[in-house]
N, C-alpha and C positions, 0 to 999 in steps of 0.2 A: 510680632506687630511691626507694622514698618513708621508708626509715628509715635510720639510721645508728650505728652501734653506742655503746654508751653504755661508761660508765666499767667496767662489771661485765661488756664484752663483748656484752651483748643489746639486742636493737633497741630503738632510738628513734622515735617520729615527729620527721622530720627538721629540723622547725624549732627545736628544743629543741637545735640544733647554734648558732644564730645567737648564743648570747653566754652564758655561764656561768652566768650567774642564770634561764636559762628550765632547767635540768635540773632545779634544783629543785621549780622552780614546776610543769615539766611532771609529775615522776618522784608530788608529792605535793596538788596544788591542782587542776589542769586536771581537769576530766572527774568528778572525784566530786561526789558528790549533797548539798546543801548547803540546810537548811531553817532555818537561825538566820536572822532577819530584818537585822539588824545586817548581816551577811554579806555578803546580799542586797544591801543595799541601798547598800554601798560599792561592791559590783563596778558596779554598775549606774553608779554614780557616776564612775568610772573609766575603763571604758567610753566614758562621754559624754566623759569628757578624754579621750581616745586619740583619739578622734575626729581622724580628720587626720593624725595623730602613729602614731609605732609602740610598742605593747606594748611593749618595751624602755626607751622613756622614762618611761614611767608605772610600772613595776616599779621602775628604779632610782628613783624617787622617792617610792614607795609609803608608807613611813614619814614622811614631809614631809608628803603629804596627811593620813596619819594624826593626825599631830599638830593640822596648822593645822584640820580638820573634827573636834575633837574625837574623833576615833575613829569617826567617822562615826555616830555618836548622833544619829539624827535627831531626836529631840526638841528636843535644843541646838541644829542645822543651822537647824531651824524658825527659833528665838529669834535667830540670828544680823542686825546689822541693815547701815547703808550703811557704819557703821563699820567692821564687821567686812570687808567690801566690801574698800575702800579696803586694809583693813589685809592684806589677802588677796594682793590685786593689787601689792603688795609684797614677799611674799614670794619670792625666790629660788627657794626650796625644791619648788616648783610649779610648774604650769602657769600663767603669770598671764594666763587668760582671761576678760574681765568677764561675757561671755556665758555663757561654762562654769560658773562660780562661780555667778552667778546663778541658773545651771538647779541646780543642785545644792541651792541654799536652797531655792527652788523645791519643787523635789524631796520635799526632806524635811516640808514642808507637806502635800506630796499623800501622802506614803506615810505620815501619820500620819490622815489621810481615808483610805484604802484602810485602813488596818486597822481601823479602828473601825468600817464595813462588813463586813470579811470575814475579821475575827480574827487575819488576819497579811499578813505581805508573802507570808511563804512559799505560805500557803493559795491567795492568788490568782494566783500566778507558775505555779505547778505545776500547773494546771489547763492551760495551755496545752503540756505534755510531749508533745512527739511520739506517737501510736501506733506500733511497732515496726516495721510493715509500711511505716509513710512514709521510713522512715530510706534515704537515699543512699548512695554509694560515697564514705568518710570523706573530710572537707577538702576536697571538692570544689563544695561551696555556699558563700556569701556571705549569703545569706539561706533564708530558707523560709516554706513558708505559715503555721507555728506565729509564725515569729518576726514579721512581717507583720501577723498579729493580734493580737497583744502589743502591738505597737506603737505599732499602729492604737489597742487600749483604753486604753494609760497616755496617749497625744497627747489623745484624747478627753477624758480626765479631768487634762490642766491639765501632764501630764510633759512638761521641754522635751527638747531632746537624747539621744530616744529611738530612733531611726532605725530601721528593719528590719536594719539592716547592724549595726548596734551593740546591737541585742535579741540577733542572732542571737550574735554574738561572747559576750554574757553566759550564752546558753542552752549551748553549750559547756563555757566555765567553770568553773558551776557544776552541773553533771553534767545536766541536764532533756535531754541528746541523750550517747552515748557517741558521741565522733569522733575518737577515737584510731586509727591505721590499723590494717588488721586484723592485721600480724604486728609491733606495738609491745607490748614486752611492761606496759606499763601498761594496755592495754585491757582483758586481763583482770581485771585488779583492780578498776577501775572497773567492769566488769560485775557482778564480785561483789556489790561497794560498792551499786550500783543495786539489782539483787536482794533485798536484805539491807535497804533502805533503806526508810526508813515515810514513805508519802507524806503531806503535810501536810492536813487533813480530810477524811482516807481516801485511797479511789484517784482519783488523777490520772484527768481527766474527757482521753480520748487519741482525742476524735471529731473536733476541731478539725482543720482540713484537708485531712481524708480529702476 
């Protein structure tokens, strides 16, 4: 079975069984369409800490990162220096990886270059949404040719800890693919949520991969 019933009796996708804090995250975060650049740019960030690690770890700690990254304010992420480094790599509260941390400063360098080209995080994220005709049998890809190319453009332009594997995990996420299976009853909502939702500098260019 790929679901399993949730608190109120109606399906789940099933991995939102693995520990009490993904009902949440699944029931209200997963899968909906999400254009705040801030957002954006934490998930991406988290992501890259998962790396390795399970979604579990970085959820229970999710408030920690919030804290020690400012909020993930890439502006401040930028201004971060070896101090901040060090002071990082002490903290508990985290992942304390030098490479991670560093791609995250990193990071928020380039995503303040990306928007000053293309007006937002969001604007240039969502240019890479699937076409509806590409989309798979839910949960059963790891990557995709959308997330590949994403990838492939943020590595180009200086992103570290961006992988196909870890674009694609953010493009779930944050709604740019619905992959909730098909008789979870959150997919429909997030279908709606999609529908309803106003893509960032118009419509989502959905030629990529075809």
């Amino acid at each position: 079975m790929s679901t399993i019933p949730g608190p109120d009796g109606k399906p789940r996708c099933r991995w939102c069984a693995a520990t009490p804090e993904y009902l949440h995250y699944h029931d209200t975060e997963w899968g909906f369409p999400v254009s705040e650049d801030k957002t954006l740019f934490e998930k991406l960030c988290l992501e890259g800490f998962q790396s390795g690690l399970s979604w579990r770890t970085i959820l229970a700690k999710r408030e920690n990162f919030r804290a020690a990254f400012r909020d993930f304010d890439f502006h401040q992420v930028a201004r971060f220096t070896a101090r901040d480094i060090e002071r990082l790599l002490k903290d508990a509260g985290i992942v304390r990886h030098r490479g991670k941390i560093e791609a995250t400063i990193n990071n928020a360098k380039q995503a303040i270059k990306l928007i000053e080209q293309h007006g937002s995080l969001a604007a240039f994220v969502w240019q890479y949404e699937p076409a509806a005709n590409n989309l798979k049998k839910p949960q059963t890809l790891t990557t995709s040719a959308e997330s590949i190319a994403l990838s492939k453009e943020l590595k180009k332009r200086g992103w570290k800890f961006v992988g196909p594997t870890t674009v694609f995990a953010f493009m779930q996420a944050m709604g740019l693919i619905n992959d909730h299976v098909d008789d979870c009853v959150i997919r429909a909502k997030v279908a709606r949520a999609r529908k309803s939702f106003k893509r960032p500098g118009g419509e989502a260019h959905a030629t990529r991969g075809r």
